[in-house]
MARMIFI-407886 format. One record per atom (N, C-alpha, C, O, CB): residue number from 1; y, x, z; residue in three letters. Coordinates in nm, 4 decimals, m for minus. Atoms other than C-alpha are relative to their C-alpha. Glycine has a CB too. Layout:
 num       py       px       pz residu
 NUM        Y        X        Z    ALA
...
This chain:
 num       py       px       pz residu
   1   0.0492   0.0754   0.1124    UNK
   1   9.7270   5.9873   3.9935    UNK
   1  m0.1430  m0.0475   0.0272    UNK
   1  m0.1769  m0.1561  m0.0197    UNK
   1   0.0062   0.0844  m0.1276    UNK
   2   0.1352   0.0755   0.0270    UNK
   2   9.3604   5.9381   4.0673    UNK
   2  m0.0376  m0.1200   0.1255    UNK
   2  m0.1399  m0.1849   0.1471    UNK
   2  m0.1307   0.1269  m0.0051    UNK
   3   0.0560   0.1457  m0.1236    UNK
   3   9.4202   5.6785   4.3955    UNK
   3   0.0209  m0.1237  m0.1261    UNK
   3  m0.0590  m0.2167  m0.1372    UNK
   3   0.1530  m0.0420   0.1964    UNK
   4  m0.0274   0.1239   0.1405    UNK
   4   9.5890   5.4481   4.0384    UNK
   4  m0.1655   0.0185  m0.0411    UNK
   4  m0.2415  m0.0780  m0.0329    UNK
   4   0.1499   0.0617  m0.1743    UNK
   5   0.0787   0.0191   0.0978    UNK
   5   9.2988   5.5791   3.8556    UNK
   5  m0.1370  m0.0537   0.0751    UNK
   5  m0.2357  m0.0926   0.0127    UNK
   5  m0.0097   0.1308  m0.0869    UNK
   6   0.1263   0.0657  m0.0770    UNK
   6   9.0444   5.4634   4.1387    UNK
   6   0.0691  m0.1508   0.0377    UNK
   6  m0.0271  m0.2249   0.0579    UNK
   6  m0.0560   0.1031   0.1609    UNK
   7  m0.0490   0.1476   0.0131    UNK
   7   9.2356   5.1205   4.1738    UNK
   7  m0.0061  m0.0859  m0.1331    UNK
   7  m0.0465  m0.2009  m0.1500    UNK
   7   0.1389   0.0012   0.0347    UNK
   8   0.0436   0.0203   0.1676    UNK
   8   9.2271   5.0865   3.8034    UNK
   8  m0.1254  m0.0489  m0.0163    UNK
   8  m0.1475  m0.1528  m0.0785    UNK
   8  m0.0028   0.1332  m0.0888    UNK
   9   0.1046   0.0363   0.0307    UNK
   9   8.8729   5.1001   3.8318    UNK
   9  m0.0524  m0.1115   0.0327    UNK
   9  m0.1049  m0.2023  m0.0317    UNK
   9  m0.0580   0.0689   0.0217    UNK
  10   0.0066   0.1562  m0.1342    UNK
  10   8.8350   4.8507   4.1084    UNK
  10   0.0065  m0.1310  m0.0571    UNK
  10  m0.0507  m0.2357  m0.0268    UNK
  10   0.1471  m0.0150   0.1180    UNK
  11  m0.0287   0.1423   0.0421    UNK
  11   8.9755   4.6147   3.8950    UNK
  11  m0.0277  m0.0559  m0.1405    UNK
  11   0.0231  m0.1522  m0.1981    UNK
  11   0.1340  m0.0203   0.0198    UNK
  12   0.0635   0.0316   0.0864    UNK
  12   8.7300   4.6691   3.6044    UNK
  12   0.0769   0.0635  m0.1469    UNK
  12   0.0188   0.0390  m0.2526    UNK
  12  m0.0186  m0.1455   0.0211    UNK
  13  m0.0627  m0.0305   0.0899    UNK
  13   8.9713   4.8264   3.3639    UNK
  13  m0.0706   0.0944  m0.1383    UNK
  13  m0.1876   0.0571  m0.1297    UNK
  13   0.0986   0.0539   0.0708    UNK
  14   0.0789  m0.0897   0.1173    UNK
  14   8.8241   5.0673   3.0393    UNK
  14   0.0637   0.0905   0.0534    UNK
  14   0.1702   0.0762   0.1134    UNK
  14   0.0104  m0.0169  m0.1704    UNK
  15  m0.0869  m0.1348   0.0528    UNK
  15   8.9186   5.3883   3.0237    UNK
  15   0.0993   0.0230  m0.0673    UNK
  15   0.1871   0.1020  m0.0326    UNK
  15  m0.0502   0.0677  m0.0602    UNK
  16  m0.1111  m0.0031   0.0943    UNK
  16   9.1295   5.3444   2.7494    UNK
  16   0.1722  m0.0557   0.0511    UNK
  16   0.2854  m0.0112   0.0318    UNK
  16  m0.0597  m0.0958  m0.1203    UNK
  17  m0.0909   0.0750  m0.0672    UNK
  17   9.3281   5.0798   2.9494    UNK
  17   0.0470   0.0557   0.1271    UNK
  17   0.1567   0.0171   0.1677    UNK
  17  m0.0513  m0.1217   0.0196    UNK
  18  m0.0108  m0.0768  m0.0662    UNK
  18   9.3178   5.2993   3.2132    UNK
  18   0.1474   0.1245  m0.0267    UNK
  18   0.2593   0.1358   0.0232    UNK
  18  m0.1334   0.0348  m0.0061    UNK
  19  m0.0903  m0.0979   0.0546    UNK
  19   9.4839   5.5899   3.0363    UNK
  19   0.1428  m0.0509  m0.0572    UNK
  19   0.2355   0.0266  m0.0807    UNK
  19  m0.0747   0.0678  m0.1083    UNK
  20  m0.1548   0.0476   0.1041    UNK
  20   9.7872   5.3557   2.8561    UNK
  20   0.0744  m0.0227   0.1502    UNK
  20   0.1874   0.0239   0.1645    UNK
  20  m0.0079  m0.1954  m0.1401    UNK
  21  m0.0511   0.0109  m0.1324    UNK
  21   9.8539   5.2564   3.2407    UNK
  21   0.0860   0.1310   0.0874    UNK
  21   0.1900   0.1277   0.1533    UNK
  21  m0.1241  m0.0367   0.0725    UNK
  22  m0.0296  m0.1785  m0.0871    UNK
  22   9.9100   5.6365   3.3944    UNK
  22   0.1362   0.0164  m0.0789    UNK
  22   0.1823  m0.0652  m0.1587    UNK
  22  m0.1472   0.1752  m0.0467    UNK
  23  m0.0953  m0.0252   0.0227    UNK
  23  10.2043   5.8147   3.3350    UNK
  23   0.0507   0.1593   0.0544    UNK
  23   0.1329   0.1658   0.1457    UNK
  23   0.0559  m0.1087   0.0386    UNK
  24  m0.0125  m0.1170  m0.0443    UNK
  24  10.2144   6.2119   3.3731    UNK
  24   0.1052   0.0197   0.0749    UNK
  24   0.2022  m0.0217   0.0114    UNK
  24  m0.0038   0.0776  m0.0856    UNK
  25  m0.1052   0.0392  m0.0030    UNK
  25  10.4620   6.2405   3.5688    UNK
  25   0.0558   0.2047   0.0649    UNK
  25   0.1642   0.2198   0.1212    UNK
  25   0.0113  m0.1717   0.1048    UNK
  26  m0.0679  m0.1603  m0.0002    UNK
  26  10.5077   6.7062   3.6139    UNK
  26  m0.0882   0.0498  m0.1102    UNK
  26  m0.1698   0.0043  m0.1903    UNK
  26  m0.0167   0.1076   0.1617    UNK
  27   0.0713  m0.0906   0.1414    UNK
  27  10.3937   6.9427   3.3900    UNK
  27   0.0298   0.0619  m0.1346    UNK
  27   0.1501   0.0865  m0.1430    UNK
  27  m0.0765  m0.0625  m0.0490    UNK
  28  m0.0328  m0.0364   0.1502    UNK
  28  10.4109   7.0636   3.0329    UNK
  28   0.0228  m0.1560  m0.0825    UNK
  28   0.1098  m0.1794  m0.1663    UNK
  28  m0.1478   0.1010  m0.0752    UNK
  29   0.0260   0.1225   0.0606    UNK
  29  10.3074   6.6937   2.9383    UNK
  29   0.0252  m0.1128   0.0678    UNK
  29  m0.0481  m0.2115   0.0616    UNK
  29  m0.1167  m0.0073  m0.0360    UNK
  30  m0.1194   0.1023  m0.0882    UNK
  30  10.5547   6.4854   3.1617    UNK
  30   0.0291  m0.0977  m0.0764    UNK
  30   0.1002  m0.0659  m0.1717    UNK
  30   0.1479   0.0629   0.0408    UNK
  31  m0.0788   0.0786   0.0590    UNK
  31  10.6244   6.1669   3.0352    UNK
  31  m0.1147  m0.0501  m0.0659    UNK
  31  m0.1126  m0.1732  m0.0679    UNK
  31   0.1197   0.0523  m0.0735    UNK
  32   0.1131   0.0374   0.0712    UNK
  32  10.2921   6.1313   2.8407    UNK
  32  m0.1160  m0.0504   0.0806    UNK
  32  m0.1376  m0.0320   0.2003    UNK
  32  m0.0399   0.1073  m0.0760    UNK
  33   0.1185   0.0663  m0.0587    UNK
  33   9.9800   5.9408   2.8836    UNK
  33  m0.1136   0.0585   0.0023    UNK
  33  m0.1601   0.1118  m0.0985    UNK
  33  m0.0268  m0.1065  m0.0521    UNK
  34   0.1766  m0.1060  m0.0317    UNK
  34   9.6432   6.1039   3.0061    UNK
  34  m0.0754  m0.0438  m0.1664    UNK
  34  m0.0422  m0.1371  m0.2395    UNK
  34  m0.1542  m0.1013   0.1997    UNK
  35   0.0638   0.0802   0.0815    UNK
  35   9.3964   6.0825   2.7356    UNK
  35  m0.1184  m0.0666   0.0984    UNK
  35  m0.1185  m0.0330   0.2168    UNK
  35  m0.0498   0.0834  m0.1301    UNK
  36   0.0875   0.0427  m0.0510    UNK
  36   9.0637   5.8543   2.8235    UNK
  36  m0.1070   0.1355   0.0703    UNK
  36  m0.1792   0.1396   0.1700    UNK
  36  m0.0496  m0.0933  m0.1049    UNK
  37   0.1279  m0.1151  m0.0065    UNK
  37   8.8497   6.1673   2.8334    UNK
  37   0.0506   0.0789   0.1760    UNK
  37  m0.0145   0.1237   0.2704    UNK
  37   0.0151   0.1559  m0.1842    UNK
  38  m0.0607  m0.0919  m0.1320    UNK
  38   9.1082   6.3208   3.1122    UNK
  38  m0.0570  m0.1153   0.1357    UNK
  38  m0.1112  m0.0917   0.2437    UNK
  38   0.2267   0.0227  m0.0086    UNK
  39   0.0173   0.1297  m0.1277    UNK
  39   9.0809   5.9325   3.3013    UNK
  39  m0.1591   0.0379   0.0793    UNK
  39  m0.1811   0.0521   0.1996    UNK
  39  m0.0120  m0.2047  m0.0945    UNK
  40   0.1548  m0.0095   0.0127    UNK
  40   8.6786   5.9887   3.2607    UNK
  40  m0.0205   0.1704   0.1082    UNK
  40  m0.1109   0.1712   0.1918    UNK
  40  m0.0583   0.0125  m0.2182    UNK
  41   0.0095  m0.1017   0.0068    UNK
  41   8.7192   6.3607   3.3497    UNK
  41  m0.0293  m0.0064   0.2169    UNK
  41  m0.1224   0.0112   0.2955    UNK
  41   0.1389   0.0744  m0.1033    UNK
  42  m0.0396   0.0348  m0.1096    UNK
  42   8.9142   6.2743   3.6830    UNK
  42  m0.1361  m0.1054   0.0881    UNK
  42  m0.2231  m0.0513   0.1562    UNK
  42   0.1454  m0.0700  m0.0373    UNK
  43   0.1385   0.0898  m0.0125    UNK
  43   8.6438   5.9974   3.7726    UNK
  43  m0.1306   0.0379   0.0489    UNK
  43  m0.1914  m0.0375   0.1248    UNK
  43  m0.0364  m0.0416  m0.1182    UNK
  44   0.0997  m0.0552   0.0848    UNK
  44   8.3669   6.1978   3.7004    UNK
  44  m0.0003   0.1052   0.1662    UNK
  44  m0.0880   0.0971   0.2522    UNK
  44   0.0491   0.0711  m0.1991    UNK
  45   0.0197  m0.1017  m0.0699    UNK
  45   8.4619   6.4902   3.9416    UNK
  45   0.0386  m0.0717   0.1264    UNK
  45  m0.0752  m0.0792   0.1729    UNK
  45   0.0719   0.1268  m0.0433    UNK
  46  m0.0454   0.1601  m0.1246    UNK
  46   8.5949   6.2207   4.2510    UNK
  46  m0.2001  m0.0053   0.0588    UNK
  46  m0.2849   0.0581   0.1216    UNK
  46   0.0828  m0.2488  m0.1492    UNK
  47   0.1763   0.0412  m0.0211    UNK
  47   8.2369   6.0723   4.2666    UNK
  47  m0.0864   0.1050   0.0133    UNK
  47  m0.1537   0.0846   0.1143    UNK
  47  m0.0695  m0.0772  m0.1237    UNK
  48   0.0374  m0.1325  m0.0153    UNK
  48   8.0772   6.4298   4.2332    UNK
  48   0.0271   0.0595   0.1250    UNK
  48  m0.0694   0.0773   0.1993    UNK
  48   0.0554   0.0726  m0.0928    UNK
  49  m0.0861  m0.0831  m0.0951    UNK
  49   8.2990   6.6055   4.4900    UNK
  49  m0.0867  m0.1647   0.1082    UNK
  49  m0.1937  m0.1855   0.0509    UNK
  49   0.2395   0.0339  m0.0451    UNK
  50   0.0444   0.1381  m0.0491    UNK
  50   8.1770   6.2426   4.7168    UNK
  50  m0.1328   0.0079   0.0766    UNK
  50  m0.1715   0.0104   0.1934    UNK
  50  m0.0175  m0.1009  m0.1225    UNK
  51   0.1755  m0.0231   0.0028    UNK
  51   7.8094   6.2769   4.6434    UNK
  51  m0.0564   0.1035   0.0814    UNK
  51  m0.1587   0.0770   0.1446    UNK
  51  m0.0566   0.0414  m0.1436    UNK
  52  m0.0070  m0.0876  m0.0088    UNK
  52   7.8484   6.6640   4.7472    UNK
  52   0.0199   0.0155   0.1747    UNK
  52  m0.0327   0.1035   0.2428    UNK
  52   0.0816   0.0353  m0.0991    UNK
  53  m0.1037   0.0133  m0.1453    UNK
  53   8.0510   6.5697   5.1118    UNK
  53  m0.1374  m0.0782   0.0334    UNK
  53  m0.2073  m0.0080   0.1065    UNK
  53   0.1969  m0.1018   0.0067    UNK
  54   0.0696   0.0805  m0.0812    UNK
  54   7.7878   6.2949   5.1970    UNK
  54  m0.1557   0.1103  m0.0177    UNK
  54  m0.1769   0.1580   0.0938    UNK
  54   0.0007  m0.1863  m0.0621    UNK
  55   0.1463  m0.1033   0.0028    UNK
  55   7.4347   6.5323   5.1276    UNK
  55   0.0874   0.1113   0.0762    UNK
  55  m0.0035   0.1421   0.1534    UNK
  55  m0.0826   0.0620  m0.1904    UNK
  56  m0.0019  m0.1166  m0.1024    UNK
  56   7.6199   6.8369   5.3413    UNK
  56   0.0158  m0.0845   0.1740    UNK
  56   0.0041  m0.0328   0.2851    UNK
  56   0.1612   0.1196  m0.0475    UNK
  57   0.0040   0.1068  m0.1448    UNK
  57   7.6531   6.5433   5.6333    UNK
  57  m0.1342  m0.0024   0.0272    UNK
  57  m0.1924   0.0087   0.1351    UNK
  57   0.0554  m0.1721  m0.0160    UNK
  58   0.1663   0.1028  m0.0621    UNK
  58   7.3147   6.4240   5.6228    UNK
  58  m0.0564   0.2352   0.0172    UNK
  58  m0.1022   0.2864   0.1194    UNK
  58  m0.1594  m0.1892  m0.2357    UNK
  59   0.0641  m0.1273  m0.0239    UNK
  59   7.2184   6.8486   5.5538    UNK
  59   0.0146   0.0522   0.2000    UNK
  59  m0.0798   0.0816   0.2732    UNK
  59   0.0967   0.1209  m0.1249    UNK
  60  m0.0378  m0.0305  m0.1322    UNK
  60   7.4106   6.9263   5.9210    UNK
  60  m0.0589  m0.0786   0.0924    UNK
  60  m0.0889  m0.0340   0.2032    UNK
  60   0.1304  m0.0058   0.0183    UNK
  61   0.0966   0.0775  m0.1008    UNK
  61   7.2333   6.6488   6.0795    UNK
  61  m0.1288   0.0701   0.0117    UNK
  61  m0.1570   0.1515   0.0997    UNK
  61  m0.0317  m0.1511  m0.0468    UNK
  62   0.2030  m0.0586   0.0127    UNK
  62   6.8434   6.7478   6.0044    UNK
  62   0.0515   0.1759   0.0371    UNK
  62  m0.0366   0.2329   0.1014    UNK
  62  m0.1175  m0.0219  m0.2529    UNK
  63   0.0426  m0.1203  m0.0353    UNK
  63   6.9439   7.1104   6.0548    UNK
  63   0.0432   0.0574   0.1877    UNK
  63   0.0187   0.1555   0.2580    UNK
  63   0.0722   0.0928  m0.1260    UNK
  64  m0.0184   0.0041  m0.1858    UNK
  64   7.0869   7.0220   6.4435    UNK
  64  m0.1262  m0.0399   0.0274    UNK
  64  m0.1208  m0.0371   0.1504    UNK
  64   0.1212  m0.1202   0.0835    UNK
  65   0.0594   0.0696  m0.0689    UNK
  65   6.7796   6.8734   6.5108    UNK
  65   0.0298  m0.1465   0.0429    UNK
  65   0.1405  m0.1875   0.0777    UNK
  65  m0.0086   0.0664   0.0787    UNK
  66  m0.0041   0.1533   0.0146    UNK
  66   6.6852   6.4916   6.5309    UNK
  66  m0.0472   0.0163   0.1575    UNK
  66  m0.1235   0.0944   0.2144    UNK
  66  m0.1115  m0.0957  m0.1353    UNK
  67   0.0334   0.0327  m0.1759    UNK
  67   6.6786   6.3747   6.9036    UNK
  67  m0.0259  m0.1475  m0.0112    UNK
  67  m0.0210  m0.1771  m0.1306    UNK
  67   0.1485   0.0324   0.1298    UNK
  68  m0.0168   0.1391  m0.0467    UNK
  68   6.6477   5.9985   7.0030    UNK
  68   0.1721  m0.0431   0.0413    UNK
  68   0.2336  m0.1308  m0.0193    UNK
  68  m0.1052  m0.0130   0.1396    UNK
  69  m0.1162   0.0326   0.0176    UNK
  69   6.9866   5.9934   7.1256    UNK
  69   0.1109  m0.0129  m0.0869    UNK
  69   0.2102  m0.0856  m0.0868    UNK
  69   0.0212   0.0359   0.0492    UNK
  70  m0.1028  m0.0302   0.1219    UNK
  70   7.1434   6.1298   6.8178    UNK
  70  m0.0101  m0.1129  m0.1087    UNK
  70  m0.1134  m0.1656  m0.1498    UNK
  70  m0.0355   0.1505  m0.0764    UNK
  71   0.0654   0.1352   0.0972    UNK
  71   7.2610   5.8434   6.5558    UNK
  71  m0.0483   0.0731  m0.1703    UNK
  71  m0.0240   0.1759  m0.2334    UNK
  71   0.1646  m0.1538  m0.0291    UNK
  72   0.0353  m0.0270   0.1499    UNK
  72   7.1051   5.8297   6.2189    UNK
  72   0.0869   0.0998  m0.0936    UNK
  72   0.1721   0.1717  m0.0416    UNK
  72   0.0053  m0.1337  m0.0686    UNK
  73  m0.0791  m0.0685   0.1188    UNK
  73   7.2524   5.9997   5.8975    UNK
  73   0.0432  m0.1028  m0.0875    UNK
  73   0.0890  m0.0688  m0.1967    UNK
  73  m0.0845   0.1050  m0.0847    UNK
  74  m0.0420   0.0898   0.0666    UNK
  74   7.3303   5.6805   5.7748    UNK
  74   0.1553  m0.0196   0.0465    UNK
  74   0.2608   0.0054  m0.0118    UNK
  74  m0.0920  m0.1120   0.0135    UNK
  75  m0.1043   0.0049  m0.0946    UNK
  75   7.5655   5.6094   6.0254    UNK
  75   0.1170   0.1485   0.0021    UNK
  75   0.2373   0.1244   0.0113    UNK
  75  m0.0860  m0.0198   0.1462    UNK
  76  m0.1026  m0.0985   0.0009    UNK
  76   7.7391   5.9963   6.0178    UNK
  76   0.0089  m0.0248  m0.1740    UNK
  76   0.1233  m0.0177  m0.2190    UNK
  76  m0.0465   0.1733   0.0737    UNK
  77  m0.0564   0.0136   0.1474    UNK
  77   7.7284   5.9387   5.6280    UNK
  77   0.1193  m0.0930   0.0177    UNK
  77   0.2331  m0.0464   0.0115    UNK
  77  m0.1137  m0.0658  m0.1143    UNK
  78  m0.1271   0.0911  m0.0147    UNK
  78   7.9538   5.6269   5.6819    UNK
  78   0.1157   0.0589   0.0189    UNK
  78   0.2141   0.0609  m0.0551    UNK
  78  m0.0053  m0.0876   0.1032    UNK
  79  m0.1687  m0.0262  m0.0538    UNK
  79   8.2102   5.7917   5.9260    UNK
  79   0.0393   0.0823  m0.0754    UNK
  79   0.1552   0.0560  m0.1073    UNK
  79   0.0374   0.0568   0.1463    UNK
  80  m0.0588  m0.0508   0.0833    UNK
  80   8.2474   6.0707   5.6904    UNK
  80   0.0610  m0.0243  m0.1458    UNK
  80   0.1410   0.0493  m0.2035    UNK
  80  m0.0544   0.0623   0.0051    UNK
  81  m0.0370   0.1225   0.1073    UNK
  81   8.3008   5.8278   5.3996    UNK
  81   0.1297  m0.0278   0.0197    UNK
  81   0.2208  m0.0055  m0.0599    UNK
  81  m0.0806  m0.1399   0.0151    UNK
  82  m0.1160   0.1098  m0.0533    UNK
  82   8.5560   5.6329   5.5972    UNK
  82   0.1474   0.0750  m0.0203    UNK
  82   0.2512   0.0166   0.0110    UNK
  82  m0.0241  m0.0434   0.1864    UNK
């Protein structure tokens, strides 16, 4: 559900519009629609969890030691992005 709910976003959608889109599809609540707060919830922790992955990249860089040969932290931010 959250690759829809990150395509969703992509394409400017609300939350609300978001949530009528989805479609639980295991669970206790199979068949039903997320509420906005869950869309928001999902969202919310994505970007977090993200933020979290790219600062322990750039942390492992600076604590190997910066050489001249070694590339930036911009650059290992990217590939771990990718």
């Amino acid at each position: 559900m959250l690759a829809m709910i990150l395509h969703l976003r992509e394409q400017g959608l609300s939350l609300r519009d978001m949530a009528a889109k989805l479609v639980i599809t295991t669970g206790k609540k199979k068949g039903q629609h997320p509420s906005p707060a869950t869309v928001m919830r999902m969202l919310r922790e994505h970007d977090e969890a993200g933020r979290y992955d790219r600062w322990f990249v750039i942390h492992l860089y600076f604590s190997a030691g910066v050489s001249a040969r070694t590339p930036g932290p911009s650059c290992l931010v990217r590939r771990a992005c990718s």
